[in-house]
N, C-alpha and C positions, 0 to 999 in steps of 0.2 A: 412502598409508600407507607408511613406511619399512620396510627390509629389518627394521631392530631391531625395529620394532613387530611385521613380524608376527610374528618368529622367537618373541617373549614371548608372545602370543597361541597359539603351538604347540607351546610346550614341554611333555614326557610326568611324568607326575606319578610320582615313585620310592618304593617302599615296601622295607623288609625286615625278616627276625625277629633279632634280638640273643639269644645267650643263650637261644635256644630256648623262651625265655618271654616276649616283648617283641615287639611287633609296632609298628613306625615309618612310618608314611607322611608324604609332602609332593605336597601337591596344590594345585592352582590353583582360587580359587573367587573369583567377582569381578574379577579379576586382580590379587589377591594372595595371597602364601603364606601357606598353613594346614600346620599340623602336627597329625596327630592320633596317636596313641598306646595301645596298646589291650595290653591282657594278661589271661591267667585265674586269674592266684595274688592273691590278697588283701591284697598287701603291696608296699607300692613301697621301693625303694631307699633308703637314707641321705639326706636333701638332697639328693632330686634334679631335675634343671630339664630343659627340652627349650630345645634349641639351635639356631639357623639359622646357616649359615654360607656365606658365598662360596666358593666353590670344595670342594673334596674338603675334610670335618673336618680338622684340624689335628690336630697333635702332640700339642700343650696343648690340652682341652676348653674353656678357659675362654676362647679365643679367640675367641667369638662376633660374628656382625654382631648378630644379639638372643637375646634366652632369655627365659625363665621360670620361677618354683619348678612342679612339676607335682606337683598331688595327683593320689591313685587316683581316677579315676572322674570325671574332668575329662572334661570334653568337647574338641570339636578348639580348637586357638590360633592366631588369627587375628594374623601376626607383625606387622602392620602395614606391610612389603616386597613391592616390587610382582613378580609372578609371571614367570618366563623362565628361557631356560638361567642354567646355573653357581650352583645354588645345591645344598645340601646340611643335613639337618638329625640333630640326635642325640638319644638320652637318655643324659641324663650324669647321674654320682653320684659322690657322696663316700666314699674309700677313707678309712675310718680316721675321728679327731675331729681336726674343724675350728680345735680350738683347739687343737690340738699336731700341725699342722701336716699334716693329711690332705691330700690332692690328689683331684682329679675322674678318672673315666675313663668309658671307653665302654659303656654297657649296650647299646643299638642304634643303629644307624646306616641313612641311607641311602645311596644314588648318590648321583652331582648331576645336578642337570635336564639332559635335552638341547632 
């Protein structure tokens, strides 16, 4: 087995709270990433998706390696990317309407894998 495999094999699954109401996890299951997402208000954001990304989020939200729309009450999301360091996922939302030019930002976020 190579150094790469195992390091994917052992990398720590990172979770954090956004906003004090948002709870973001990225965890390894199968040996691919899942993102789950979880909160106790009854209302999700504007358009908002959950994001994977390579390395630390970006600047721009909509930079993603994948996403997805995320409704309330979704279960975890299976990114279809295989699990190891240097990954990083978010809940992004829409500032403002989309047809006059709203932009995404950060609701939660996590680390990146080590």
């Amino acid at each position: 087995m190579s150094n790469e495999t195992m390091m994917e094999l052992t990398a720590d699954a990172v979770s954090s709270t956004g906003d004090g109401e948002w709870t973001i996890e990225l965890y390894d299951l199968r040996g691919e990433c899942i993102i789950n997402v979880e909160t106790m208000i009854q209302w999700r954001p504007k358009q908002s998706k959950i994001a994977l990304y390579k390395g630390s989020p970006p600047g721009d939200p909509n930079k993603s390696d994948a996403d997805t729309w995320w409704v309330y009450g979704d279960s975890d999301w299976n990114t279809g990317k295989p699990w190891g360091p240097g990954w990083s996922a978010a809940l992004i939302a829409m500032d403002g309407n989309s047809s006059t030019g709203g932009s995404y930002h950060y609701v939660a976020k996590t680390g990146v894998t080590s």
